[in-house]
N, C-alpha and C positions, 0 to 999 in steps of 0.2 A: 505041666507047662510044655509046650512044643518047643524043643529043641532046635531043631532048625531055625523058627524065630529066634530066641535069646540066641546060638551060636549066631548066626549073621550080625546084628546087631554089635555082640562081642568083637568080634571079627574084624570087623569095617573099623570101629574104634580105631583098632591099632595099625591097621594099615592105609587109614586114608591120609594122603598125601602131605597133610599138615600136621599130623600127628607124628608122623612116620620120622618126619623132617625133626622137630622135636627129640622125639626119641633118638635117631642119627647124632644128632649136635651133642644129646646130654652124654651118651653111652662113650661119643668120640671125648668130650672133655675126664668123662671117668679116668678112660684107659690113660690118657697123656698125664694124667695128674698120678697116676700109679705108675707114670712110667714102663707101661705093660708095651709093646710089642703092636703095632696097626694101629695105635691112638693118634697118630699125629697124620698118616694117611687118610682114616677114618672120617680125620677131624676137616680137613683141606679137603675131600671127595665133599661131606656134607656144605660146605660152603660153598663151592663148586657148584653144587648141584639146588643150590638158593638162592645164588644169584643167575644160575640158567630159567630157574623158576621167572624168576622175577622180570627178566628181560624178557623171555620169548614166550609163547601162547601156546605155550605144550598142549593144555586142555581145549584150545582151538580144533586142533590137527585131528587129534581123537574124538571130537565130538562130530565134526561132519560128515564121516561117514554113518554116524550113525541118523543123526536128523536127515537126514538126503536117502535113507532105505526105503524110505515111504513117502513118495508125493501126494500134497493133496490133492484128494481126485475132485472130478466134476459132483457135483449136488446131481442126485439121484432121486427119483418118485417112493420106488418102491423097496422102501424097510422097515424093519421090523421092531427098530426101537432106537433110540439113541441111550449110550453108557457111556458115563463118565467117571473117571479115575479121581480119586482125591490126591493130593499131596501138595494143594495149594494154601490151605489153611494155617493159621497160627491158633491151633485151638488154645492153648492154657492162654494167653493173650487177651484173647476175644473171649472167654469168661473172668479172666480178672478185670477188663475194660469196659463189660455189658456191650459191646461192638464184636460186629466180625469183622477180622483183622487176617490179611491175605498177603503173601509172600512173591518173588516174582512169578510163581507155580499160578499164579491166581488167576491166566489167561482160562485156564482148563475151566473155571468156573463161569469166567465172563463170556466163553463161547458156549454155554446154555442158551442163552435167551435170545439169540440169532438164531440155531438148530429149533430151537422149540416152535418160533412165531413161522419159518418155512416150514415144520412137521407138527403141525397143530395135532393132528389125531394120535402121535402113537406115543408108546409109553417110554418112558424116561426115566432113568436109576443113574443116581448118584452114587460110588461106592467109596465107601472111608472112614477108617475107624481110627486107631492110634496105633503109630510106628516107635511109641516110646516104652523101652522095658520099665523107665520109671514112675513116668504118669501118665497111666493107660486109660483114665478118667478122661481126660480130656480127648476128643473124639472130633474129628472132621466134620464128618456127617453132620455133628449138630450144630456145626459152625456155617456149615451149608443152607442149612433148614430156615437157621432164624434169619439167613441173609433175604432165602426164596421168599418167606415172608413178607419182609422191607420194600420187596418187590411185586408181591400179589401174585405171585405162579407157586406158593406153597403145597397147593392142592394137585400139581399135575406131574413132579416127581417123586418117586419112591426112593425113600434114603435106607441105603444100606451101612452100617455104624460098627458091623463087628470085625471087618478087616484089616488085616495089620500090613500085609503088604501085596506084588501085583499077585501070588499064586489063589492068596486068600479074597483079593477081588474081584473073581472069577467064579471064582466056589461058593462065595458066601451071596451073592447077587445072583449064582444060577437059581439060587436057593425059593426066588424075587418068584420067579416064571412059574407060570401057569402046564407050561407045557415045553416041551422041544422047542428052540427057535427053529423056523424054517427058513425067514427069510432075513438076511445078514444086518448084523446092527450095524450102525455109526459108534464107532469107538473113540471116542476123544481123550488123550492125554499129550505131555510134551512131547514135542518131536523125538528130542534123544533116549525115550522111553519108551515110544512107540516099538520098537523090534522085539522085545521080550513081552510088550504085554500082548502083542498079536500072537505070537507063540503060545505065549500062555490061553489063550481064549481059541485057537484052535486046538489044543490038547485035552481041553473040557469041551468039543463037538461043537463049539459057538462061533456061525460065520460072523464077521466082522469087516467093515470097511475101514478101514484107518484115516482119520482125521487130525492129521497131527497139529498141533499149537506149542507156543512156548517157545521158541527159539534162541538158542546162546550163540552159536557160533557165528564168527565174523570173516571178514578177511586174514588169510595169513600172512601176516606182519610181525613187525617188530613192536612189542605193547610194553613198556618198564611199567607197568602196573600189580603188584605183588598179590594185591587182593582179587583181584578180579583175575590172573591167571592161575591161583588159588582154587580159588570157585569153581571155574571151568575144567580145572584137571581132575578136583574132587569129584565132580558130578559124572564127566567121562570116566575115569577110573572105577567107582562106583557102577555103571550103567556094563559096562566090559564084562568086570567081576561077577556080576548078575547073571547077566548071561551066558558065562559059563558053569555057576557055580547050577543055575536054572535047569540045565543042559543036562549036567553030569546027576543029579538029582532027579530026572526025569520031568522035570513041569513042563521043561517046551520037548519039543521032536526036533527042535535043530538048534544049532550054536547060535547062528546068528541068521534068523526067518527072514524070508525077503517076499517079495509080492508074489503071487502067482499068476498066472494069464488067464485073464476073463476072456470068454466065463467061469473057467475052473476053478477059481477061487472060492466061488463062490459054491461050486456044484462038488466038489470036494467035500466042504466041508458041511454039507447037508445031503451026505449018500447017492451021492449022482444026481441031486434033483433038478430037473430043469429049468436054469433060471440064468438070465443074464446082465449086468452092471450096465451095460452099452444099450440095453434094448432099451431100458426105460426112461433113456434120456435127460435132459440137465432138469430142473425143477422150475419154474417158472419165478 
């Protein structure tokens, strides 16, 4: 079993935001009912820190730096495939339903069929397998598949179904290719996920253009909305941790990847080759 997968998964458990919170309140009422010594501190910091929750949009703040790393660029002629990231699916769902059943992650999916009908000729991989240590059965990919079906563009992506998160949808869809890429895909996933998975896909030698979708973050305001600034801290807190855990781990070459200047983005990361984003102009 890969460790790195089951520890992350572990891991995130107990430190994402609302778990955390949980854990804080129950730990803080243990100590004050034993009368121990920082229970009642403990206990007033974690209420404190639920009702700052709840009034302002912490997960706002943290998520726009990262959706705003990567603008979407102009539509381009010349590449060499279009990839897309899974983690829009509700797969155990969409087989207990006999439907695909899609989450608000589910843009990454619905920007297939726009990329595909401007890039008729090149090929197209869908990657996504299961993020779940405990039903690893249920698979993206094939929630993907039967949607492409529903639609009649079944036959012109290649579905990748065996990875479990961004290091392995890289690896496991190099896996896809016939040969080296040479000339840089279109990468599509959410904006605030977009920094690590470009990292990730240049540390496997794969130029890439980033196409980001999906977007959370709003204005910085005042939100009393519990759930929804919830959501948004989880997902940035989440995407932060990634990227350093990503970092320190080795899968990307930097903490946090930012663009590079075309053409070198591109020439970088195919051995100096000659080519450029600008030359081949917007797409008709």
């Amino acid at each position: 079993m890969d460790s790195f997968f089951a520890l992350s998964k572990l891991g995130w458990t107990l430190v994402q935001p609302d778990h955390l919170l949980v854990i804080l309140l129950v730990l803080a009422i243990l100590l004050t009912s034993f009368r121990w010594r920082g229970g009642l501190t403990l206990l007033w910091f974690s209420a404190l820190l639920l009702v700052t929750v709840t009034l302002f949009p912490l997960g706002n703040w943290l998520l726009r730096p990262l959706e705003t790393r990567f603008a979407q660029p102009e539509p381009v002629q010349d590449i060499g495939g279009i990839i897309v990231l899974g983690g829009g699916e509700i797969a155990e769902q969409s087989v207990r339903w006999q439907q695909p059943q899609f989450n608000a992650a589910g843009d990454r999916v619905l920007a297939m069929l726009p990329l595909m009908k401007r890039y008729p000729d090149v090929p197209v991989i869908f990657s996504g397998g299961s993020g779940s240590l405990l039903r690893p059965e249920y698979r993206g990919g094939d929630v993907v598949q039967q949607w492409l079906r529903s639609v009649g563009m079944a036959e012109r992506v290649q579905i990748e179904r065996n990875s479990r998160n961004t290091h392995e949808n890289a690896r496991e869809s190099r896996k896809l290719l016939l040969s080296t890429p040479e000339k840089p895909w279109l990468l599509v996933t959410s904006a605030y996920h977009m920094p690590r998975s470009v990292g990730v896909f240049r540390q496997h030698g794969w130029p890439v253009i980033p196409w980001p979708v999906d977007y959370y973050s709003g204005e910085n305001r005042y939100r009393p909305i519990l759930w929804k600034n919830l959501r948004d801290l989880s997902i940035a807190s989440r995407e932060w941790l990634g990227l350093a855990v990503y970092f320190l781990t080795g899968k990307t070459g930097q903490w946090f990847p930012a663009p590079l200047t075309a053409p070198r983005e591109h020439n970088e990361a195919t051995d100096n080759r000659t080519s450029s984003i600008s030359a081949s102009g917007p797409a008709d």
